[in-house]
GUNU-961129 format. One record per residue (C-alpha): residue in one letter; chain; x, y, z; residue number from 1. Coordinates in nm, 4 decimals. Each point is the difference from the previous one (the first is absolute). Layout:
{rec 'a','A',{X,Y,Z},NUM}
...
END
This chain:
{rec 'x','A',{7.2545,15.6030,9.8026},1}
{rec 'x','A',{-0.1025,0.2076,-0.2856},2}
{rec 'x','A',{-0.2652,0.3089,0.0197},3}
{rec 'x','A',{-0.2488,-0.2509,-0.0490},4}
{rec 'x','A',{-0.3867,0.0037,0.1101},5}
{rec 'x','A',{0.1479,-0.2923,0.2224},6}
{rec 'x','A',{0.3002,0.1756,0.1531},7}
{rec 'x','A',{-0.1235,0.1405,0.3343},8}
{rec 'x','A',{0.2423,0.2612,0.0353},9}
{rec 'x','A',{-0.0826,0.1756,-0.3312},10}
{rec 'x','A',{-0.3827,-0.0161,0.0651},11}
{rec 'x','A',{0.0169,0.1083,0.3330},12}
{rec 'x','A',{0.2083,0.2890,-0.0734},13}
{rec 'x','A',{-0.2369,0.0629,-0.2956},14}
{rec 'x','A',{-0.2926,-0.0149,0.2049},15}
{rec 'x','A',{0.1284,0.2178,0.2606},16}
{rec 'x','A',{0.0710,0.2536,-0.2606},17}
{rec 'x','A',{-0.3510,-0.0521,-0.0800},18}
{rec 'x','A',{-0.1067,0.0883,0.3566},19}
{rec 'x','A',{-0.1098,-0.3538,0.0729},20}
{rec 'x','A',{0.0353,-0.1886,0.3022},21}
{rec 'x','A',{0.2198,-0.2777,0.0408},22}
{rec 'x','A',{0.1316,-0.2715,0.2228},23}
{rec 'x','A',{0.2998,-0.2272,-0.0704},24}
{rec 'x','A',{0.0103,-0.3589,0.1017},25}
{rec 'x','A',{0.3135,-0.1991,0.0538},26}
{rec 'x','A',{0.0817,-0.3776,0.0157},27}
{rec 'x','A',{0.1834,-0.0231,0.3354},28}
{rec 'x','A',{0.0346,-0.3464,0.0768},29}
{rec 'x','A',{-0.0755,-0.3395,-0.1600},30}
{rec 'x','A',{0.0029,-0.3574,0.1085},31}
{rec 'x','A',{-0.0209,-0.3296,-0.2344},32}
{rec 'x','A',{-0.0886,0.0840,-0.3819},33}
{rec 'x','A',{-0.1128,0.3392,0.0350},34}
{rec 'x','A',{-0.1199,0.1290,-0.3667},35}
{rec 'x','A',{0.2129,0.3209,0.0361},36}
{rec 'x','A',{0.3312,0.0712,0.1983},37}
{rec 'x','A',{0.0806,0.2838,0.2629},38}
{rec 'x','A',{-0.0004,0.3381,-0.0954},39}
{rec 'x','A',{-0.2469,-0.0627,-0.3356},40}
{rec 'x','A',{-0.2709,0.3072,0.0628},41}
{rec 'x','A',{-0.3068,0.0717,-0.1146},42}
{rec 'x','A',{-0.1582,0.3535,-0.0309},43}
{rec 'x','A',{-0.3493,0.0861,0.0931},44}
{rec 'x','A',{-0.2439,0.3357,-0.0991},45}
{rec 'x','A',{-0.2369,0.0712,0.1891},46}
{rec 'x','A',{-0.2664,-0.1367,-0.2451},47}
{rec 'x','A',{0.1359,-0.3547,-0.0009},48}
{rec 'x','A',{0.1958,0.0554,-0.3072},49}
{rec 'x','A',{0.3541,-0.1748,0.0211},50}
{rec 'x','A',{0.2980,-0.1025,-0.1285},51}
{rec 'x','A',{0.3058,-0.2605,0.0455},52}
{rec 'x','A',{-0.0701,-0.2981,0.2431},53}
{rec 'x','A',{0.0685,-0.0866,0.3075},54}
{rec 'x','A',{-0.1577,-0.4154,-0.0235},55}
{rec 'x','A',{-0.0248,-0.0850,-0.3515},56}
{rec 'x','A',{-0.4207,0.0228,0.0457},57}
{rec 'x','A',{-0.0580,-0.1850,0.2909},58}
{rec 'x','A',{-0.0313,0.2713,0.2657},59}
{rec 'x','A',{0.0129,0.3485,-0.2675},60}
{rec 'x','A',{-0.4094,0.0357,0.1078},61}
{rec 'x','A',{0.0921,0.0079,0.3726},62}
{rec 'x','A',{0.3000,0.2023,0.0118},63}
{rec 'x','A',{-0.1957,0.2380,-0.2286},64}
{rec 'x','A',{-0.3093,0.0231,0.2522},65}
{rec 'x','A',{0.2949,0.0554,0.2966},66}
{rec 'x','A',{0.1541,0.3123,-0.1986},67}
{rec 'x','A',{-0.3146,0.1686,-0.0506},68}
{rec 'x','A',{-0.0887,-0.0416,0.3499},69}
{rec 'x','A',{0.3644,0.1497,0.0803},70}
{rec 'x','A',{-0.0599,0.2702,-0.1796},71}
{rec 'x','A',{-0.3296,0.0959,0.1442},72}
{rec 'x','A',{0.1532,-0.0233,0.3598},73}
{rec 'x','A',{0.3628,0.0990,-0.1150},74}
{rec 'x','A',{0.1349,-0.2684,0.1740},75}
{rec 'x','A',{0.2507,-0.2704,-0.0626},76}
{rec 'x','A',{-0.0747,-0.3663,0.0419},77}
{rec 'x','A',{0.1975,-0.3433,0.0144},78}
{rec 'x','A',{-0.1928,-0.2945,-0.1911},79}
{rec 'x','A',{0.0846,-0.3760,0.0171},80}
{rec 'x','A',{-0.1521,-0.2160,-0.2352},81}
{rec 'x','A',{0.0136,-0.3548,-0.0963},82}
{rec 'x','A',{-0.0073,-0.1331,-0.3664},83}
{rec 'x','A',{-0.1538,-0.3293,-0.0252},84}
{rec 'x','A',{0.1404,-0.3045,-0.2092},85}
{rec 'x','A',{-0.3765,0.0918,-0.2470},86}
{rec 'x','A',{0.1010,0.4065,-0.0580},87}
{rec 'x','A',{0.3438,-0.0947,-0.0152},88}
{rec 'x','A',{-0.0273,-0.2365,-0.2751},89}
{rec 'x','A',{-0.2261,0.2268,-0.1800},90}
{rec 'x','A',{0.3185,0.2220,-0.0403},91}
{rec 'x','A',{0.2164,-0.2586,-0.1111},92}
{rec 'x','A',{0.1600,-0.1589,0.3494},93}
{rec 'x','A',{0.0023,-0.3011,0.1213},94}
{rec 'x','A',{-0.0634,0.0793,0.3783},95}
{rec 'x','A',{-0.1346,0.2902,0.2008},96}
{rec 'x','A',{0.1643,0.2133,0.2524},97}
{rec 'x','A',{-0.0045,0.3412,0.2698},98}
{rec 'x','A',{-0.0004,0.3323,-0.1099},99}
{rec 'x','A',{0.1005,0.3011,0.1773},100}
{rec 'x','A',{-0.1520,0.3665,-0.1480},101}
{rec 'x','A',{0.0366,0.3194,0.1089},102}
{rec 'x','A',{-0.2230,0.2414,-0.0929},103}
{rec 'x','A',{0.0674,0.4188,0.0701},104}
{rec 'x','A',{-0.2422,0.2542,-0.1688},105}
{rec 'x','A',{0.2588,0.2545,-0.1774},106}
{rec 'x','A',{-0.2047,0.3288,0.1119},107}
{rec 'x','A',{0.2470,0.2310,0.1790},108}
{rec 'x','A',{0.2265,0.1999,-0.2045},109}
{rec 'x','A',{0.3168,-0.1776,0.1564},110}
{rec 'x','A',{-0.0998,-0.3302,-0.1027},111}
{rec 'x','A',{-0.0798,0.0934,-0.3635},112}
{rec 'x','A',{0.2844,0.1578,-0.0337},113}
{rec 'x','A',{0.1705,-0.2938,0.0951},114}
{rec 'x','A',{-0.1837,-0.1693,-0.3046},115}
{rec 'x','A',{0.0871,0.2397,-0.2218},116}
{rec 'x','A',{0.3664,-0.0329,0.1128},117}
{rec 'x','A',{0.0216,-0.3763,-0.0503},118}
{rec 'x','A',{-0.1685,0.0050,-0.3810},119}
{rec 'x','A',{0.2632,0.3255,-0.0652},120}
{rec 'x','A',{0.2945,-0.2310,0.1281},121}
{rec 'x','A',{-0.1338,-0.3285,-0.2254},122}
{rec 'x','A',{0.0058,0.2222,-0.2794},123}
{rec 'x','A',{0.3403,0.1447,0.0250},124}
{rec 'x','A',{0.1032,-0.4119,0.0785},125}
{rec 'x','A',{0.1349,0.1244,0.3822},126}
{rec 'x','A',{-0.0010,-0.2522,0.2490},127}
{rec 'x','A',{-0.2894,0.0732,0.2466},128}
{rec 'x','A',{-0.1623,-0.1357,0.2988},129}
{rec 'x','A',{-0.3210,0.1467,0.1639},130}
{rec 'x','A',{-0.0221,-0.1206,0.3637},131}
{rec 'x','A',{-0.3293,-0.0456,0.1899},132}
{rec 'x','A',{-0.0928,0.0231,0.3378},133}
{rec 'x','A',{-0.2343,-0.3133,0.0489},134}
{rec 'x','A',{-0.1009,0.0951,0.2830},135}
{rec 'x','A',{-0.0988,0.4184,-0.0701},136}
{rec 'x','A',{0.0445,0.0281,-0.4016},137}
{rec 'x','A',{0.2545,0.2172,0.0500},138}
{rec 'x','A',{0.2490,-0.0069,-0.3060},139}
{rec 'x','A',{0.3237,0.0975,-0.1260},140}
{rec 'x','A',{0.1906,-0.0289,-0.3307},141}
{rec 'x','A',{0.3214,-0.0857,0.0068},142}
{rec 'x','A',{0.2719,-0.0177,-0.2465},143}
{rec 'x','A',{0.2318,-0.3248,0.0438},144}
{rec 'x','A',{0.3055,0.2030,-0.1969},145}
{rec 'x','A',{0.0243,0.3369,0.2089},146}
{rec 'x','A',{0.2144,-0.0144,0.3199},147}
{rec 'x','A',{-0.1923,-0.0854,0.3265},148}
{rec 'x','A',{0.0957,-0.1531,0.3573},149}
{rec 'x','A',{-0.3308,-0.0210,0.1974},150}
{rec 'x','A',{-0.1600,-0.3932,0.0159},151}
{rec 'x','A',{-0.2635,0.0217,-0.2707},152}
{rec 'x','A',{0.2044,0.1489,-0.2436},153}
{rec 'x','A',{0.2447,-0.2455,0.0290},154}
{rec 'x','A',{-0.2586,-0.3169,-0.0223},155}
{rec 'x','A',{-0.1688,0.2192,-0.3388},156}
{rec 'x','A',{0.3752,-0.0356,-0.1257},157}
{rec 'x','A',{-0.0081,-0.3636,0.0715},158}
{rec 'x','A',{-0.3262,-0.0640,-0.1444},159}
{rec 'x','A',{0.0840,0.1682,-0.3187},160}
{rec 'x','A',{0.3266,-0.2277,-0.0243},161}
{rec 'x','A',{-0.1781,-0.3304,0.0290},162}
{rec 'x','A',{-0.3175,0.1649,-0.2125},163}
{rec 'x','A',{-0.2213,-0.1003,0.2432},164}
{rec 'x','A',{-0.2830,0.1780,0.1783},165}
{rec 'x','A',{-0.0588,-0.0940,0.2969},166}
{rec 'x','A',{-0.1250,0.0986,0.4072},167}
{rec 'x','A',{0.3519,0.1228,0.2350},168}
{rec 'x','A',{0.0021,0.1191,0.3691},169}
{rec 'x','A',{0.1572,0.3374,0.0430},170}
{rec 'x','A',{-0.0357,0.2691,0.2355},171}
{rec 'x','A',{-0.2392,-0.1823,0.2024},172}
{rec 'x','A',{-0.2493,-0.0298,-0.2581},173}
{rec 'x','A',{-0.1058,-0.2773,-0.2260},174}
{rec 'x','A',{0.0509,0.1329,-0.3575},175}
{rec 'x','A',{-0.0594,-0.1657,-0.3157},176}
{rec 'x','A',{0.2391,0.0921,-0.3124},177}
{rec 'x','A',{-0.1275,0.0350,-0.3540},178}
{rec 'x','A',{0.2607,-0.0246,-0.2104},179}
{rec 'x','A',{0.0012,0.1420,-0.3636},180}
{rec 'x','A',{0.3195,-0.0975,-0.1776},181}
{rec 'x','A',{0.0893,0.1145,-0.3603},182}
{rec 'x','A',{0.0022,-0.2586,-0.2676},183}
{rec 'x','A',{0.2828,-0.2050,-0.0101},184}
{rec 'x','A',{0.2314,0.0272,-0.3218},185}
{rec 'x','A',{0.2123,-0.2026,-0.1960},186}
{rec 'x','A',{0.2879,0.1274,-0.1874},187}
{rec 'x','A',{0.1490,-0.2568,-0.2735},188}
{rec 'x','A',{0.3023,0.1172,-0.1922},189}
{rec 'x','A',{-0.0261,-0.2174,-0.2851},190}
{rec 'x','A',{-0.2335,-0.1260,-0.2310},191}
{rec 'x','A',{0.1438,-0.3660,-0.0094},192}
{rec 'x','A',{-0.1630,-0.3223,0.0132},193}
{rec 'x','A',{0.0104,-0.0232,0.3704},194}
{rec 'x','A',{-0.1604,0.3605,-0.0034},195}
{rec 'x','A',{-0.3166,-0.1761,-0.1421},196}
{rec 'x','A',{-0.1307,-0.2542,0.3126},197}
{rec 'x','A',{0.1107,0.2046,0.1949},198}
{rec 'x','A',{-0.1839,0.3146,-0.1062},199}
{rec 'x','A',{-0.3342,-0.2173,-0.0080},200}
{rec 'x','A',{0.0453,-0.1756,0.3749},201}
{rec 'x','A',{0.0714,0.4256,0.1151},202}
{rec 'x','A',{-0.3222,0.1103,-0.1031},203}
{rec 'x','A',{-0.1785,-0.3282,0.1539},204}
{rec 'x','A',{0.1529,0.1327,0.3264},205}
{rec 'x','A',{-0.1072,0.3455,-0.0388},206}
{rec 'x','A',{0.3323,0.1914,-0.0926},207}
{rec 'x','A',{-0.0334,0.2666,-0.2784},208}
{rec 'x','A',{0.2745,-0.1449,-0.2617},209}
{rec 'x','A',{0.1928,0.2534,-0.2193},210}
{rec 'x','A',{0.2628,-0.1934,-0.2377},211}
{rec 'x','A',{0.3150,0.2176,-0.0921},212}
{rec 'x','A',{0.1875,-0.0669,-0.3412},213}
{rec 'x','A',{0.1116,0.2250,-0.2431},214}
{rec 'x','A',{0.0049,-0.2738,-0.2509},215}
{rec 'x','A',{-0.3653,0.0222,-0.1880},216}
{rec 'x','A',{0.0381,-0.2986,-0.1042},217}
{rec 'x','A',{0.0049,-0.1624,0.2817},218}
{rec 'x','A',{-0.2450,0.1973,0.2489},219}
{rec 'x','A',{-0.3167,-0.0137,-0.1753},220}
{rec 'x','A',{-0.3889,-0.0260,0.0593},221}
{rec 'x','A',{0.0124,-0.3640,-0.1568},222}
{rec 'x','A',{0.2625,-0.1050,0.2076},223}
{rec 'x','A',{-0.1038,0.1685,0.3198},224}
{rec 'x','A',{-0.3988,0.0851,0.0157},225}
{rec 'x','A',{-0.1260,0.1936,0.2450},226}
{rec 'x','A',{0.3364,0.0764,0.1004},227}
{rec 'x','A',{0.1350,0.4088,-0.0037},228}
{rec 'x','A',{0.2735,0.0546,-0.2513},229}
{rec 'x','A',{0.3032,0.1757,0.0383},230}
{rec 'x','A',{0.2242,0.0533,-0.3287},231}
{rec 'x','A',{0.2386,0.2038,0.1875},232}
{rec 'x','A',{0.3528,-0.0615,0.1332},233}
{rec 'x','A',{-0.1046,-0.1321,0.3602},234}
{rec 'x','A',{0.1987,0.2516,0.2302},235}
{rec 'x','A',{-0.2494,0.3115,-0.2143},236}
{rec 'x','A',{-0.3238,-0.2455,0.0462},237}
{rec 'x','A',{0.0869,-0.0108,0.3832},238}
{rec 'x','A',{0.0685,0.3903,0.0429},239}
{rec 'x','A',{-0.3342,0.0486,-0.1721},240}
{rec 'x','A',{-0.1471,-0.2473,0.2162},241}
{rec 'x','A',{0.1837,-0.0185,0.3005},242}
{rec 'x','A',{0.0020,-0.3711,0.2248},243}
{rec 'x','A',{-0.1205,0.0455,0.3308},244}
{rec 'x','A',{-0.0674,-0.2225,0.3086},245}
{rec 'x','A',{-0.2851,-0.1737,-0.1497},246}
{rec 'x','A',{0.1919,-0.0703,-0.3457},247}
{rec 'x','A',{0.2184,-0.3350,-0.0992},248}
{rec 'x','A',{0.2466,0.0103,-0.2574},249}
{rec 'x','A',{0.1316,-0.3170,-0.1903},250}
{rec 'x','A',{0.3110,0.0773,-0.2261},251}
{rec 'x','A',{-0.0283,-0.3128,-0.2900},252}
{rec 'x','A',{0.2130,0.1024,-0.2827},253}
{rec 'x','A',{0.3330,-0.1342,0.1103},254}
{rec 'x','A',{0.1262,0.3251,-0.2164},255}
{rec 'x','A',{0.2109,0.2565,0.2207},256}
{rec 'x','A',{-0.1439,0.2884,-0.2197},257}
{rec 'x','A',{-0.3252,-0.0622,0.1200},258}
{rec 'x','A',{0.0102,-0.1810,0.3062},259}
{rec 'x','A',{0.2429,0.1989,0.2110},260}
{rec 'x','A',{-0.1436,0.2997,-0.0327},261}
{rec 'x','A',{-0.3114,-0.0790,0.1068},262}
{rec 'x','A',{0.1586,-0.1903,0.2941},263}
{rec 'x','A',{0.1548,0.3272,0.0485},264}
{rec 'x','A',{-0.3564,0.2326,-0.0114},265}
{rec 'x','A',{-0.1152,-0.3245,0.2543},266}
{rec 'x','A',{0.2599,-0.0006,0.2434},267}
{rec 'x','A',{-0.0239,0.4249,0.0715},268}
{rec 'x','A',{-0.3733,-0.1090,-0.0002},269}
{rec 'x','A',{-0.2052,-0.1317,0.3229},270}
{rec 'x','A',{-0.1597,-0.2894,-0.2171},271}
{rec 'x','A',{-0.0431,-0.2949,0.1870},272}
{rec 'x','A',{0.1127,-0.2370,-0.2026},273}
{rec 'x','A',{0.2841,-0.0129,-0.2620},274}
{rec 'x','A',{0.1009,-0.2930,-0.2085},275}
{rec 'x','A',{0.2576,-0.1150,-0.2849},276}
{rec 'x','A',{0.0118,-0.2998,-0.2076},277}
{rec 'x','A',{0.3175,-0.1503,-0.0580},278}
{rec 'x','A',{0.2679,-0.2726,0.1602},279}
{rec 'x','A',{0.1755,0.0410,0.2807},280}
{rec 'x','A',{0.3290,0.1009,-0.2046},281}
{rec 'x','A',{-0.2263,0.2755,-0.1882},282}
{rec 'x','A',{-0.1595,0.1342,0.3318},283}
{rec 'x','A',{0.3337,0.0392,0.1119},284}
{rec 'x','A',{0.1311,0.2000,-0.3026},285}
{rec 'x','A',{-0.3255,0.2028,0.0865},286}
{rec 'x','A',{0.0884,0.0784,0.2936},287}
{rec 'x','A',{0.3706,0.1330,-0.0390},288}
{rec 'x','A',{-0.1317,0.1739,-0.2608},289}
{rec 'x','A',{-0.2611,0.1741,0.2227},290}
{rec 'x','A',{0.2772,0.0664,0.2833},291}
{rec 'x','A',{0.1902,0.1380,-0.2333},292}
{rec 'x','A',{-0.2523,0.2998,-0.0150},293}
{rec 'x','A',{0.0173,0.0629,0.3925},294}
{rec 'x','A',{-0.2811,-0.2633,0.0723},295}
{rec 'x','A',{0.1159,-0.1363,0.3319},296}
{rec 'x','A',{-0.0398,-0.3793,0.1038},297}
{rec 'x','A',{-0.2903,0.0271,0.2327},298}
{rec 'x','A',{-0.2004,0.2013,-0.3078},299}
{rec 'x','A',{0.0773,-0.2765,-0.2406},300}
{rec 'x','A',{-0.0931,-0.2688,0.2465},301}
{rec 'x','A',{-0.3646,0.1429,-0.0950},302}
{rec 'x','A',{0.0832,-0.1797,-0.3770},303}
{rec 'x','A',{-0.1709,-0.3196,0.0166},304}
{rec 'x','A',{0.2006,-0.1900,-0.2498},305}
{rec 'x','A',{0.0354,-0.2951,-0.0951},306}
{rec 'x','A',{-0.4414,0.0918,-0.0101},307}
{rec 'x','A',{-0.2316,-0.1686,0.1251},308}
{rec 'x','A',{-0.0474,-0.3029,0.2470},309}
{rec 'x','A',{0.2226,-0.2739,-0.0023},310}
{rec 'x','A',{-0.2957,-0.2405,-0.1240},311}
{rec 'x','A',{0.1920,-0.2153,-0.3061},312}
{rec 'x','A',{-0.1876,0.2468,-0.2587},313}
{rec 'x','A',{0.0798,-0.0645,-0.2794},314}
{rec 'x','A',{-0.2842,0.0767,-0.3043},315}
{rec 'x','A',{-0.0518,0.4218,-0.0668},316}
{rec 'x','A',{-0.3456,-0.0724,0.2160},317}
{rec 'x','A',{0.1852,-0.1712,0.2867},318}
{rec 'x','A',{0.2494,0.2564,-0.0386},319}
{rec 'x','A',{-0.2774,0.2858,0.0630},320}
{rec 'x','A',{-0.2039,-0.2200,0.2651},321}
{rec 'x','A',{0.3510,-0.0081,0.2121},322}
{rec 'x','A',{0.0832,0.4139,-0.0592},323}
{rec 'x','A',{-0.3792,0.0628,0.1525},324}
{rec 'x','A',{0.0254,-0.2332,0.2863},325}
{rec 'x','A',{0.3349,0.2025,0.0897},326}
{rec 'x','A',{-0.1534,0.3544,-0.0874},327}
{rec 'x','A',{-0.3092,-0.1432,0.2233},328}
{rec 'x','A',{0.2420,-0.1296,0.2659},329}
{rec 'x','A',{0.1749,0.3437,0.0101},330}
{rec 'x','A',{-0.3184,0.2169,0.0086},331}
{rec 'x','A',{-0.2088,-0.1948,0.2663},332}
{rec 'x','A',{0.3043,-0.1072,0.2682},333}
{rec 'x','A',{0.2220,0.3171,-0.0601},334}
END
């Protein structure tokens, strides 16, 4: 989310800086067509102004009424609310559902520096997890990526992985896990004609796409709109802008000058997914090529090559539709 008048973490860390009260309230559970998933939020001055969502509309006035009332008694509360088949088509479903909110005024200076932790770690794209207490309000941010052993670290690890909040049992508590991922981000080295579906269908499914190709001709803002453009030689884009666990990189060009040293930049990487285009008999001229720089077997195994899923793809479009159903595959199951 962007620092938006509808992000909740930038307005209630704005608002706090304003001296304002606020509560935050979290999507815990759903059941049946819920309008909004576990772990959307919705933050709440003490005035009734508000921002992000927690229903779509069909319970904001009630969950609204609940914070205010939790921050004139400063304590948390557990809602449960059901969307009828009327409110839910109003917001564009075709059935109803349960709802789950939490709702914890943000008033000591623990919890708000908690808040101010989580919007500092979305802005620097860390991984982050705050974890509630649903029972006290008690919360603690935790960072997936740093080294941990104890229970609720470990299931804030596992959350991130799937990118999925979501409520965990850990040290005899009942805690619910807010995940905040960064952005996922697609690395294409190659400004070819599978480059172009596939650049499109990324964006639809929320990855940030940067196209790498020092050939102008080719990587352009016709060719590729909306798309970041890299003119460089791919291993200089990638030390400027380094993969990392939430990144995919696609290697398209078929042209050892360009693709293997991005595969190169990929494999010392933690990206989670890395794919090359090309036959069997090219993928395996890749890969003694690779080995012969030190890569070892179990590092290239990482290369997903020939790309994509095995679905009889054929067209540039098929072609892309098959690389994100593996990159999708790859992210989701591990």
């Amino acid at each position: 989310m962007n620092d938006t008048p509808s992000d909740p973490l930038a307005s209630a860390t704005a608002w706090m800086g304003a001296k304002h009260k606020v509560a935050l309230a979290t999507v815990t559970r759903t059941w049946g067509s819920a309008p909004r998933p576990a772990g959307s939020q919705m933050a709440v001055r003490e005035d009734g102004a508000f921002a992000g969502s927690v229903s779509g509309g069909c319970v904001e006035g009630s969950v609204i009424a609940e914070a205010e009332a939790a921050l004139s008694d400063g304590k948390p509360r557990n809602l449960t609310f059901g969307v009828s088949n009327e409110d839910a088509w109003a917001v564009g479903l075709a059935c109803g559902g349960t709802i789950e909110i939490h709702v914890a005024p943000v008033l000591a200076a623990p919890q708000q520096s908690a808040i101010a932790a989580l919007k500092k770690a979305r802005d620097e794209k860390r991984a982050v997890a705050l974890a509630t207490d649903l029972a006290t309000g008690e919360s603690r941010v935790l960072y997936p990526s740093e080294a941990g052993t104890d229970a609720l670290h470990e299931a804030a690890r596992l959350q991130a992985r799937r990118d999925e909040s979501g409520a965990v049992e850990a040290d005899g508590k009942s805690w619910f896990l807010t995940v905040f991922n960064p952005p996922l981000d697609l690395a294409i080295i190659g400004a070819v004609h599978i480059a172009q579906p596939l650049s499109r269908i990324a964006s639809l499914a929320d990855y940030a796409v940067r196209i790498i190709d020092p050939r102008t001709a080719f990587a352009t803002e016709e060719r590729f709109p909306g798309a970041a453009l890299s003119h460089d030689w791919p291993d200089e884009a990638l030390a400027r802008a380094p993969l990392t666990s939430r990144s995919a990189i696609v290697a398209l060009t078929h042209d050892p000058k360009l693709d293997d040293p991005a595969l190169v930049a990929a494999l010392q990487s933690s990206a989670f997914y890395i794919g090359a285009l090309g036959s069997r008999t090219t993928h395996a001229r890749r890969l003694e090529r690779l080995k012969a720089q030190g890569f070892s077997d179990s590092e290239l195994a990482r290369i997903h090559g020939p790309i994509g899923l095995n679905i009889g793809a054929r067209s540039p479009a098929e072609i892309a539709v098959a690389i994100l159903g593996e990159m999708t595959a790859t992210l989701r199951q591990g």
